[in-house]
Biotite code that builds the C-alpha atoms (Angstrom):
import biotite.structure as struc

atoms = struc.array([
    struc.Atom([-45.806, -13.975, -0.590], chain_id="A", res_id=1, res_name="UNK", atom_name="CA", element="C"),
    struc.Atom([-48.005, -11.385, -0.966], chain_id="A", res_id=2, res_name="UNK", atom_name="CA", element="C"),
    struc.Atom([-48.023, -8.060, -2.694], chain_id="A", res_id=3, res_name="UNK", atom_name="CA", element="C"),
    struc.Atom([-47.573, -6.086, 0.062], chain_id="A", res_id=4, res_name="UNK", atom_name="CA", element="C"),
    struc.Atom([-44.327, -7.810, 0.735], chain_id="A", res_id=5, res_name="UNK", atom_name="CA", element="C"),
    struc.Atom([-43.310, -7.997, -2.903], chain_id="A", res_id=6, res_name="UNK", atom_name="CA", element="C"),
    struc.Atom([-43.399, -4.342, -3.135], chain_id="A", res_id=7, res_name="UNK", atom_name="CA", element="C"),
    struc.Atom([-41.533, -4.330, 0.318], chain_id="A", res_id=8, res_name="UNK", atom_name="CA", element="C"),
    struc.Atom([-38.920, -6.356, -1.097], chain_id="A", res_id=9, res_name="UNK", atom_name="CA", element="C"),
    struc.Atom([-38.744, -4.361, -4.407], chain_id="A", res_id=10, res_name="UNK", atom_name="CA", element="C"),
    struc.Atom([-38.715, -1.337, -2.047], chain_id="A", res_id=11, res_name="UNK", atom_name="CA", element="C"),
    struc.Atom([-35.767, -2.691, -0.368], chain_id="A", res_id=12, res_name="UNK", atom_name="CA", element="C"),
    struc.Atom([-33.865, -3.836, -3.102], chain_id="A", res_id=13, res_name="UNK", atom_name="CA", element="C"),
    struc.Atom([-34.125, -0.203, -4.449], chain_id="A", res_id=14, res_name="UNK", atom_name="CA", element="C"),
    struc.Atom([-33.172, 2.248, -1.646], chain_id="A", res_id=15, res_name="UNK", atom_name="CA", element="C"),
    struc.Atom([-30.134, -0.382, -1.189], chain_id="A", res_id=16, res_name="UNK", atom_name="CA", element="C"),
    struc.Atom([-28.934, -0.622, -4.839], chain_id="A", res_id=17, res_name="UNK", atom_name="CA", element="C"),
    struc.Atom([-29.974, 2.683, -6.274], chain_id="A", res_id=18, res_name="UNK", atom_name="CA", element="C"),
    struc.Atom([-26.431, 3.984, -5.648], chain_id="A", res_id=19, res_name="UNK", atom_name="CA", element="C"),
    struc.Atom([-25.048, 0.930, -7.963], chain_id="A", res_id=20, res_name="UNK", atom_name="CA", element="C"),
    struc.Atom([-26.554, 2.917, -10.839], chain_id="A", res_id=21, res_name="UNK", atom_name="CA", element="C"),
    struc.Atom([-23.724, 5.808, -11.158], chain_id="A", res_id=22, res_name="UNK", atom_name="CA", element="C"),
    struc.Atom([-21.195, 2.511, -10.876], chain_id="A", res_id=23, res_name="UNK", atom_name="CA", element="C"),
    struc.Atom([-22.669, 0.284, -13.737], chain_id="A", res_id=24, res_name="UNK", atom_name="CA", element="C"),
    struc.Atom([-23.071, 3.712, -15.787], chain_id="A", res_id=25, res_name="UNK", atom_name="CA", element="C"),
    struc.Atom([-19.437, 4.033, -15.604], chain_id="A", res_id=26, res_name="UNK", atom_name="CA", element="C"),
    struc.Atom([-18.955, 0.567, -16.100], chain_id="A", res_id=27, res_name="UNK", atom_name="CA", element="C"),
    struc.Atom([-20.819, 0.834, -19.471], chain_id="A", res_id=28, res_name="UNK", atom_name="CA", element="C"),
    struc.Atom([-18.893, 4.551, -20.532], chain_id="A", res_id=29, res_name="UNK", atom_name="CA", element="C"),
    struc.Atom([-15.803, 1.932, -20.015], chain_id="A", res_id=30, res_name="UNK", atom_name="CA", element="C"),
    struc.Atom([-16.973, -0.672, -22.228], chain_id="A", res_id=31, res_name="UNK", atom_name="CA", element="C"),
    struc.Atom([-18.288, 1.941, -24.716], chain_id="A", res_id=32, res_name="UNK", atom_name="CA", element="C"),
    struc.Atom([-18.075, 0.245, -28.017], chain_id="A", res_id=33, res_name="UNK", atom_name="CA", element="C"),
    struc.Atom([-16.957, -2.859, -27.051], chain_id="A", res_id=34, res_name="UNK", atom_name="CA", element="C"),
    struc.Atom([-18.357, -6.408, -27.670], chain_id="A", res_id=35, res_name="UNK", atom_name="CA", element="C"),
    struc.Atom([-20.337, -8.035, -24.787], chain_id="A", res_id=36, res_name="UNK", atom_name="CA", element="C"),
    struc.Atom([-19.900, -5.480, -22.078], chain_id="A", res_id=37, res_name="UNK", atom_name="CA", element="C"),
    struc.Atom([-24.039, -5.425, -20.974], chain_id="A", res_id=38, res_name="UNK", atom_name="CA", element="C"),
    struc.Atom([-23.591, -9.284, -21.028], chain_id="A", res_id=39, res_name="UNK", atom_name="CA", element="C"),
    struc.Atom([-20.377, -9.274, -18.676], chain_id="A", res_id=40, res_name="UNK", atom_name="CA", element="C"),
    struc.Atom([-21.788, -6.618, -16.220], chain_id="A", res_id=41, res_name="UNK", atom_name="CA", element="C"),
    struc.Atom([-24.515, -8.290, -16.068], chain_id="A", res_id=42, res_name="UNK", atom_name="CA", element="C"),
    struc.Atom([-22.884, -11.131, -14.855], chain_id="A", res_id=43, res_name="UNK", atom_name="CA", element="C"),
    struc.Atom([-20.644, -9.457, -12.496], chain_id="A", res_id=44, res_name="UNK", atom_name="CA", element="C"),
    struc.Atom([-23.317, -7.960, -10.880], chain_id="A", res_id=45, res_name="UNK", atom_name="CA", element="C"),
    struc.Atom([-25.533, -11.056, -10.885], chain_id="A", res_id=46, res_name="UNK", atom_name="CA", element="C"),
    struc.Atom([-22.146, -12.553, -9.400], chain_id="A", res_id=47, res_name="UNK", atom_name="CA", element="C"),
    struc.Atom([-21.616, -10.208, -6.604], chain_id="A", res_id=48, res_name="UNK", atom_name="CA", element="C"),
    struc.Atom([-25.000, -9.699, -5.830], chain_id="A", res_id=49, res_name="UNK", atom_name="CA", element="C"),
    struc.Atom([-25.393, -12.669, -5.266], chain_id="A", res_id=50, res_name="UNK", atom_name="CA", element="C"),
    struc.Atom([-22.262, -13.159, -3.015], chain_id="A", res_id=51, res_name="UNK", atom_name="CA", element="C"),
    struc.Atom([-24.333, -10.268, -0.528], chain_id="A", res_id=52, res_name="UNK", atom_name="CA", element="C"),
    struc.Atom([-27.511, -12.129, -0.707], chain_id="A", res_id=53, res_name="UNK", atom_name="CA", element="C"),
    struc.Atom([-25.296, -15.024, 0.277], chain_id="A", res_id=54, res_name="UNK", atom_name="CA", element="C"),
    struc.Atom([-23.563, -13.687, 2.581], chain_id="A", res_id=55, res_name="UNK", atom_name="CA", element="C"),
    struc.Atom([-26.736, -12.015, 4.294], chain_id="A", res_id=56, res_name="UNK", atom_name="CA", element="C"),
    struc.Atom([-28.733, -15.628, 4.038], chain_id="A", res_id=57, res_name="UNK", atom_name="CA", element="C"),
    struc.Atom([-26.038, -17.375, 6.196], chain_id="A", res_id=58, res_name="UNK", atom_name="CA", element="C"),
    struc.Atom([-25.879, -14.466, 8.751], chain_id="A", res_id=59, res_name="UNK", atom_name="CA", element="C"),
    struc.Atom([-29.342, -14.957, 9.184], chain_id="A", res_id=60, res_name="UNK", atom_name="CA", element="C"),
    struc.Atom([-29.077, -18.059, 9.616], chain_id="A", res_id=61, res_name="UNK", atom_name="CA", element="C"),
    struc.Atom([-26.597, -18.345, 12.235], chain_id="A", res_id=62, res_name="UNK", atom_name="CA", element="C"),
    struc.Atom([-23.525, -19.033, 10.233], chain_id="A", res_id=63, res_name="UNK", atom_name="CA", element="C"),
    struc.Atom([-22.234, -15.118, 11.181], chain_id="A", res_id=64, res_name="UNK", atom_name="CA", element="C"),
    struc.Atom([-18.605, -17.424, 11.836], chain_id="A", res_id=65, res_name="UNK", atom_name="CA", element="C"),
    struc.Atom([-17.903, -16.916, 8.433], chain_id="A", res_id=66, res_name="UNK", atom_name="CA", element="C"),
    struc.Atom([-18.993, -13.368, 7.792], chain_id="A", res_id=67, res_name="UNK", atom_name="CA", element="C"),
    struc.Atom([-18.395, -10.933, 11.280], chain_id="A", res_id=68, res_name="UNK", atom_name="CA", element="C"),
    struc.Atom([-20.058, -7.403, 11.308], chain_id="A", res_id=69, res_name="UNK", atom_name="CA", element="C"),
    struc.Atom([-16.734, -6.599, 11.998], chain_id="A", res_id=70, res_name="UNK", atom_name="CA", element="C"),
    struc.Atom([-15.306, -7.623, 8.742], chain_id="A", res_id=71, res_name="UNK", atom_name="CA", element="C"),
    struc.Atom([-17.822, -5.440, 6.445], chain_id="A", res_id=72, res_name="UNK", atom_name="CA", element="C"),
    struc.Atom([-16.605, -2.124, 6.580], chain_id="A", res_id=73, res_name="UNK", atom_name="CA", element="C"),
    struc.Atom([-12.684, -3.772, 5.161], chain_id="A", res_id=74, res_name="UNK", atom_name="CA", element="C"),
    struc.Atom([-14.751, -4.654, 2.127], chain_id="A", res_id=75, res_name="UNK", atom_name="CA", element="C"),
    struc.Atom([-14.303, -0.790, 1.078], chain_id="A", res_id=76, res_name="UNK", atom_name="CA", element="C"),
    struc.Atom([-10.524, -1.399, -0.005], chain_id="A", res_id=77, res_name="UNK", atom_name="CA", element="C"),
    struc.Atom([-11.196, -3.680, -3.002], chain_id="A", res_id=78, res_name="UNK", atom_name="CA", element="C"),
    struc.Atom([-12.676, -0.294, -4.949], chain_id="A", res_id=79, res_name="UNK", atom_name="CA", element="C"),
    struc.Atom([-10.224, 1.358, -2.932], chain_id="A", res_id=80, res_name="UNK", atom_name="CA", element="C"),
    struc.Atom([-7.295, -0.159, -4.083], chain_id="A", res_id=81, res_name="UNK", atom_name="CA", element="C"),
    struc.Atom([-8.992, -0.812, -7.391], chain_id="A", res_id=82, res_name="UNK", atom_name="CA", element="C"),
    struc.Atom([-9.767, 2.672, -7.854], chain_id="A", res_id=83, res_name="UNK", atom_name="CA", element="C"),
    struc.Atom([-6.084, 3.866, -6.933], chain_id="A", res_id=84, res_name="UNK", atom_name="CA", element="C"),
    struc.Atom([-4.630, 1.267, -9.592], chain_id="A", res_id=85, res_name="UNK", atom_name="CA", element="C"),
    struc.Atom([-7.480, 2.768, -12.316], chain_id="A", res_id=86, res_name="UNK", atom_name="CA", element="C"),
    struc.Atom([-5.834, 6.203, -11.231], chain_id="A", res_id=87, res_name="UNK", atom_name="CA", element="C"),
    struc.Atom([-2.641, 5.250, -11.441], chain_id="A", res_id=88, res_name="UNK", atom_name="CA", element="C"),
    struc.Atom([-3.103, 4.241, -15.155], chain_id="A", res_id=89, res_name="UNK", atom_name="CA", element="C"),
    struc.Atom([-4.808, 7.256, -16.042], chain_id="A", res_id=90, res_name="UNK", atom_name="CA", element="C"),
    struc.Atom([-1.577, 8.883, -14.577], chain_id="A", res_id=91, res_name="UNK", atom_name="CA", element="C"),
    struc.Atom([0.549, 6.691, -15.943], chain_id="A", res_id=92, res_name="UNK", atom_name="CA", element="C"),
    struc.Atom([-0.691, 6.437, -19.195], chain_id="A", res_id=93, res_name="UNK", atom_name="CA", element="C"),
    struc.Atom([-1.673, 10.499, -19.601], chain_id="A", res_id=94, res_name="UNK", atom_name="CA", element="C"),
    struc.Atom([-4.876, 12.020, -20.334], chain_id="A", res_id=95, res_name="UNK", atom_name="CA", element="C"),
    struc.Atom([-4.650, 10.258, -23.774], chain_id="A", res_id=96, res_name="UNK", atom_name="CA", element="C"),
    struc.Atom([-8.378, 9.790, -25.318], chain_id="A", res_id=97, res_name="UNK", atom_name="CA", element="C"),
    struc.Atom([-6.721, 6.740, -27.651], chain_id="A", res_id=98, res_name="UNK", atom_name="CA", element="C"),
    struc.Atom([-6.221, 3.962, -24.638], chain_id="A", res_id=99, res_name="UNK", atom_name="CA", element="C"),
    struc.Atom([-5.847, 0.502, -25.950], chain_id="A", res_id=100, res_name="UNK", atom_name="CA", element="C"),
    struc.Atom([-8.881, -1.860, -25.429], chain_id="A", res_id=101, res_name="UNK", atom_name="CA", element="C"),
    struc.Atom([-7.486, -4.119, -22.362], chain_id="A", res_id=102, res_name="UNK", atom_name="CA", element="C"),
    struc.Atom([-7.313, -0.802, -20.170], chain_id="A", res_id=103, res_name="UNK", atom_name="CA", element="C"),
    struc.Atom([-11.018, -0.038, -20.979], chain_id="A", res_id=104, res_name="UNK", atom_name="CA", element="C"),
    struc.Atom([-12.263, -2.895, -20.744], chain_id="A", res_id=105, res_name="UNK", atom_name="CA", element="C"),
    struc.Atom([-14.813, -4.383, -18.072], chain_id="A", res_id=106, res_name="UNK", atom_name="CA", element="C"),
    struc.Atom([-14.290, -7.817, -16.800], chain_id="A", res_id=107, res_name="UNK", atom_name="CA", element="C"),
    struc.Atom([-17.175, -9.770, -14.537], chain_id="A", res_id=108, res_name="UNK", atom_name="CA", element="C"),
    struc.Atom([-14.778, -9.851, -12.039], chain_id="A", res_id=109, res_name="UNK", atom_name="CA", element="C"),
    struc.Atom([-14.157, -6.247, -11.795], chain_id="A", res_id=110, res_name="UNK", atom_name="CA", element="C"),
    struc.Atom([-17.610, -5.900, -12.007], chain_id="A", res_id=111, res_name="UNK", atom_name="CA", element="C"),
    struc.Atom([-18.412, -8.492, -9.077], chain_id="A", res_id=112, res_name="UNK", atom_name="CA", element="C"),
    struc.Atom([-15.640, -7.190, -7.118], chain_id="A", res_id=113, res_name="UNK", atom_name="CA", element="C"),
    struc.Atom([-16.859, -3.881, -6.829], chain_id="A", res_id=114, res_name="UNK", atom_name="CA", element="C"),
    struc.Atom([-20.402, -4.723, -6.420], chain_id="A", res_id=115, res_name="UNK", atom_name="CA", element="C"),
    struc.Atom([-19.880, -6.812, -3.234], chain_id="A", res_id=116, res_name="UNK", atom_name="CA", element="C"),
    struc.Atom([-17.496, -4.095, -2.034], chain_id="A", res_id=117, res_name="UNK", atom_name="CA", element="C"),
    struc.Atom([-20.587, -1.679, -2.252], chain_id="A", res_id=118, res_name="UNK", atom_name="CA", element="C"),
    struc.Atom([-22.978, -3.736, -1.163], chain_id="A", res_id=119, res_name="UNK", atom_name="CA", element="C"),
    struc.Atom([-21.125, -4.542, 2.134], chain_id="A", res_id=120, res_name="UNK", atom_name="CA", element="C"),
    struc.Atom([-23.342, -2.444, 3.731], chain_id="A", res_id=121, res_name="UNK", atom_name="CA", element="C"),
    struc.Atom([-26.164, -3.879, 2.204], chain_id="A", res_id=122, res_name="UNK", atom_name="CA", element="C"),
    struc.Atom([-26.011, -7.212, 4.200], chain_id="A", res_id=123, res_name="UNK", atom_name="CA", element="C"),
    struc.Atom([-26.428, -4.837, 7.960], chain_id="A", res_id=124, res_name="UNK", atom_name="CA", element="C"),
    struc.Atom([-29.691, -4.131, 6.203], chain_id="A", res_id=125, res_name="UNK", atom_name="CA", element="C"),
    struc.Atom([-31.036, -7.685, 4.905], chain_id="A", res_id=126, res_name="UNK", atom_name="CA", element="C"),
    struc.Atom([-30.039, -9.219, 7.713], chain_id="A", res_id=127, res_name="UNK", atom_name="CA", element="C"),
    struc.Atom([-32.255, -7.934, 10.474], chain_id="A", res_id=128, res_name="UNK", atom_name="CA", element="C"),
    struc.Atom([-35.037, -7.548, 7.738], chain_id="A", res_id=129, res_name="UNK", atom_name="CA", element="C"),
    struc.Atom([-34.521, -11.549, 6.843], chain_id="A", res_id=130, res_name="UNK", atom_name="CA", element="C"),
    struc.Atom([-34.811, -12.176, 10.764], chain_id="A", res_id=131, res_name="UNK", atom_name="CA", element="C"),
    struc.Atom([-38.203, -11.001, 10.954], chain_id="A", res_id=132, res_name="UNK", atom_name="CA", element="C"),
    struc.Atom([-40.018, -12.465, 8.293], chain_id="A", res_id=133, res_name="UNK", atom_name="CA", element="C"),
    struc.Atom([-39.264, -16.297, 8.236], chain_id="A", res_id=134, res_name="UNK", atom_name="CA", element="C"),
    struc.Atom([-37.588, -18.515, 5.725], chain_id="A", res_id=135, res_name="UNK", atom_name="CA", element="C"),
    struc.Atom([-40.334, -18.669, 3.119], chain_id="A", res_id=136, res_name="UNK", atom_name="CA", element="C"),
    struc.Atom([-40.069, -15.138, 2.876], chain_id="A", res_id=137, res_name="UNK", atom_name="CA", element="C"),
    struc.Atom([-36.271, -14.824, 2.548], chain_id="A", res_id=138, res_name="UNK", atom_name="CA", element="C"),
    struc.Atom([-36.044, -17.285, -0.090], chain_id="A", res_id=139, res_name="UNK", atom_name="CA", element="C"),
    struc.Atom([-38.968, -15.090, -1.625], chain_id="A", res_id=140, res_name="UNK", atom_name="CA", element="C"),
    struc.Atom([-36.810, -11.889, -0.738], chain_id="A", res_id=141, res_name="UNK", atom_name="CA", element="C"),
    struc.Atom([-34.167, -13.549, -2.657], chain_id="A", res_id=142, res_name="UNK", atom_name="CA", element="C"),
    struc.Atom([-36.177, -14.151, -5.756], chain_id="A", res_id=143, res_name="UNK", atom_name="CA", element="C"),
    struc.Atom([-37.426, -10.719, -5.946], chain_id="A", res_id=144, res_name="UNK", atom_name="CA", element="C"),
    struc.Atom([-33.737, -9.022, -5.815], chain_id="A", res_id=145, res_name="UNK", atom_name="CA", element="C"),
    struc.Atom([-32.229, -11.196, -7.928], chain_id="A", res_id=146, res_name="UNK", atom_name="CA", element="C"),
    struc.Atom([-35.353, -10.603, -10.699], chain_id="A", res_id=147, res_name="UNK", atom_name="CA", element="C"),
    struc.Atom([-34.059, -6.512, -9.727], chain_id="A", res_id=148, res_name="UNK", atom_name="CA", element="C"),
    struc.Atom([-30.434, -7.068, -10.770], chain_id="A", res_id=149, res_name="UNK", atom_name="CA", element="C"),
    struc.Atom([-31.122, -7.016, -14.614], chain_id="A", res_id=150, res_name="UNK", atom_name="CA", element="C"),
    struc.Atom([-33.587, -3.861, -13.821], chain_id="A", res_id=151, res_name="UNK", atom_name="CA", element="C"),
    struc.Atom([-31.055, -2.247, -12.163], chain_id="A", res_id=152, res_name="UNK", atom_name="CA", element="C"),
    struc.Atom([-28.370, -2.518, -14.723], chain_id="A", res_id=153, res_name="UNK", atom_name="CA", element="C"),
    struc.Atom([-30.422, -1.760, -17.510], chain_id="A", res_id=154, res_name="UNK", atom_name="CA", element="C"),
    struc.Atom([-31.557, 1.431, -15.801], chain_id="A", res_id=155, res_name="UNK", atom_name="CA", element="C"),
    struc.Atom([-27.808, 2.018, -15.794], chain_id="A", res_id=156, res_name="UNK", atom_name="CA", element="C"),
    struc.Atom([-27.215, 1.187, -19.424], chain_id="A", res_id=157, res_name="UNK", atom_name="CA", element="C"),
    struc.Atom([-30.039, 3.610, -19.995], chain_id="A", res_id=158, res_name="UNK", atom_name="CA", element="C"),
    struc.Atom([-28.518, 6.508, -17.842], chain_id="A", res_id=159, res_name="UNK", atom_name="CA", element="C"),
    struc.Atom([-25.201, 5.807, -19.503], chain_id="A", res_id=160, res_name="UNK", atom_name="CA", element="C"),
    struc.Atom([-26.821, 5.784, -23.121], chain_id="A", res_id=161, res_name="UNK", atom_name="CA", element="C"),
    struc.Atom([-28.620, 9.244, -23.083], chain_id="A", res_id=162, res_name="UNK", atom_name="CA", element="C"),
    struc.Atom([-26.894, 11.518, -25.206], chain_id="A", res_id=163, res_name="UNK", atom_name="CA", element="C"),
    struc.Atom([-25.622, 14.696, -22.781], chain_id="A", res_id=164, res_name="UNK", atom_name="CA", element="C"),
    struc.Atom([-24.731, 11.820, -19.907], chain_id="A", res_id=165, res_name="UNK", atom_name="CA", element="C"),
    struc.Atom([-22.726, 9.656, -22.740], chain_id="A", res_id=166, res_name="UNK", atom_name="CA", element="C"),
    struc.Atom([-20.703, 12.163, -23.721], chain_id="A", res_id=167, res_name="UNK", atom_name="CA", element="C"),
    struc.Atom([-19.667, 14.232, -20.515], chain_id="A", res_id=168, res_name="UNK", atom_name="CA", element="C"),
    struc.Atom([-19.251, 9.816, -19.491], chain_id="A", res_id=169, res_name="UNK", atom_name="CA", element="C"),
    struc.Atom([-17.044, 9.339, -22.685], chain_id="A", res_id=170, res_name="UNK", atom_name="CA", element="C"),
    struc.Atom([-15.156, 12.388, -22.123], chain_id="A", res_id=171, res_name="UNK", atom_name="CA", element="C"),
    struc.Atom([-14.482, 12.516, -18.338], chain_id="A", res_id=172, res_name="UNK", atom_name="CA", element="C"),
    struc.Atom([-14.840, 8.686, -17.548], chain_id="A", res_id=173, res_name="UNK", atom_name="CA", element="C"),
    struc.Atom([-10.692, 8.072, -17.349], chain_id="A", res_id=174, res_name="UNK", atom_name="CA", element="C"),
    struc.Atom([-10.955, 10.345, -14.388], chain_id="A", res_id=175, res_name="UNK", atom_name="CA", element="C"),
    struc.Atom([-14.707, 9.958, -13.075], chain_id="A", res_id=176, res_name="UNK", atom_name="CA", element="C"),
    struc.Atom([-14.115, 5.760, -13.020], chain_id="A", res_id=177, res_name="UNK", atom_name="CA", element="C"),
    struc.Atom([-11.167, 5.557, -10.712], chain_id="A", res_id=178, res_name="UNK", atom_name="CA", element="C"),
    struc.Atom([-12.061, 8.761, -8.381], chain_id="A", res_id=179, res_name="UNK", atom_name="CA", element="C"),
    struc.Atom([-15.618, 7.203, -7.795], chain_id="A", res_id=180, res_name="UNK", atom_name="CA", element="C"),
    struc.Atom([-14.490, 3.691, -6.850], chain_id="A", res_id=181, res_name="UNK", atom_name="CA", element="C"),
    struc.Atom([-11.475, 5.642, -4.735], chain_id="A", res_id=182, res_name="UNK", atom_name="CA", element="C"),
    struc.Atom([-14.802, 7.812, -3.054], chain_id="A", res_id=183, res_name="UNK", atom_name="CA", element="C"),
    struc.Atom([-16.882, 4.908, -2.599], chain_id="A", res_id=184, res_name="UNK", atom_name="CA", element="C"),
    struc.Atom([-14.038, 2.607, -0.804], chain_id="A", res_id=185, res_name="UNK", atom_name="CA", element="C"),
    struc.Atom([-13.554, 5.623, 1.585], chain_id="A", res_id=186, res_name="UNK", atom_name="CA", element="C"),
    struc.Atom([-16.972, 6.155, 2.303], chain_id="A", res_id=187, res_name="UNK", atom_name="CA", element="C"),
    struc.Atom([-17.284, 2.450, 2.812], chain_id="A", res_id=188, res_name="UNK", atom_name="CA", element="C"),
    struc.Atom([-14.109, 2.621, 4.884], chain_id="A", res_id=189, res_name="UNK", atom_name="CA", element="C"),
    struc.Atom([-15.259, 5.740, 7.432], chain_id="A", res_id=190, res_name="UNK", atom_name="CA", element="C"),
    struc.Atom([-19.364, 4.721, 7.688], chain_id="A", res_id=191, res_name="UNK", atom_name="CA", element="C"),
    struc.Atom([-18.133, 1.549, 9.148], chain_id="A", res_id=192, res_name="UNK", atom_name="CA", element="C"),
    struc.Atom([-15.208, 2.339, 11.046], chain_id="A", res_id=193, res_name="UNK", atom_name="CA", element="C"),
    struc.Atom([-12.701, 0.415, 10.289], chain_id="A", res_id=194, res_name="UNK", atom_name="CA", element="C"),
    struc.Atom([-9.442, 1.331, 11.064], chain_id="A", res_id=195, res_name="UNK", atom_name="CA", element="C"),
    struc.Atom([-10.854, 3.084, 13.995], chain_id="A", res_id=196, res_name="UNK", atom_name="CA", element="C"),
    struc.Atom([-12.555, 5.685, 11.695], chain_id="A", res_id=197, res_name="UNK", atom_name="CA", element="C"),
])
């Protein structure tokens, strides 16, 4: 692969994912202060990432059974319904600043789930792209954006870290976590039609 397409893949990876970084920020305002939360969003998002490069490999590939265009836009309810429950605590629970751990916490799964939800869309894109430049050059695809991942959320930890964002995320993320994943799932939802949308 050359550098031309390395920067194309890079390039790729980046107008696709850059939206992930308000996510993983809030994901790290979450964790704030709590043991092992770069490591386990790093995994999640290594972990759902990789279930959209997956995903996109075997549509490429002719296994589309398993994955149907039609079934992509229905991956906006996980942070749909994820984002209602995180509301419903916040509700629930009041606009208390002194939440126990477990309902701040990030898990990789939440993590994951919420990454493949949002990169749904991403596997329209990789697809036709993976079509037209040959095997060698998706597995080389693959290597790039998986190299990206730990870019990505470290740009995130970085946004989250700053000093103005940290505190306006520390302050408002009980109600900025579960309105963007309820935002995102709708967008998701409506961009792809499903439901007739």
């Amino acid at each position: 692969m050359n550098v031309t397409s390395l920067l194309q893949a890079a390039g790729l990876f980046i107008v696709t994912n850059i939206d992930d970084i308000i996510v993983l920020s809030l994901f790290f305002a979450r964790g704030a202060g709590q043991g092992g939360t770069t490591a386990r969003i790093v995994a999640g998002q290594y972990l759902g990432f990789g279930g959209i490069l997956l995903a996109s490999v075997a549509v490429t590939f002719g296994a589309g059974l398993f994955l149907p265009d039609t079934a992509i836009p229905y991956f906006g309810l996980i942070p749909l319904l994820l984002g209602l429950y995180a509301g419903w605590r916040v509700w629930r629970d009041g606009d208390d600043d002194d939440d126990e751990v477990p309902d701040k916490s990030v898990s990789v799964l939440l993590v994951a789930a919420v990454t493949c939800a949002n990169g749904g869309d991403n596997i329209g894109v990789y697809v036709p792209v993976f079509l037209t430049v040959g095997t060698a050059a998706v597995m080389a695809y693959c290597i790039v954006f998986l190299a990206l991942v730990v870019v990505l959320v470290l740009a995130a930890r970085f946004v989250a870290t700053r000093k103005p964002v940290a505190a306006m995320l520390e302050r408002w993320e009980h109600i900025l976590f579960p309105l963007v994943l309820v935002v995102l799932g709708l967008v998701i939802l409506v961009e792809g039609g499903a439901f007739g949308l």
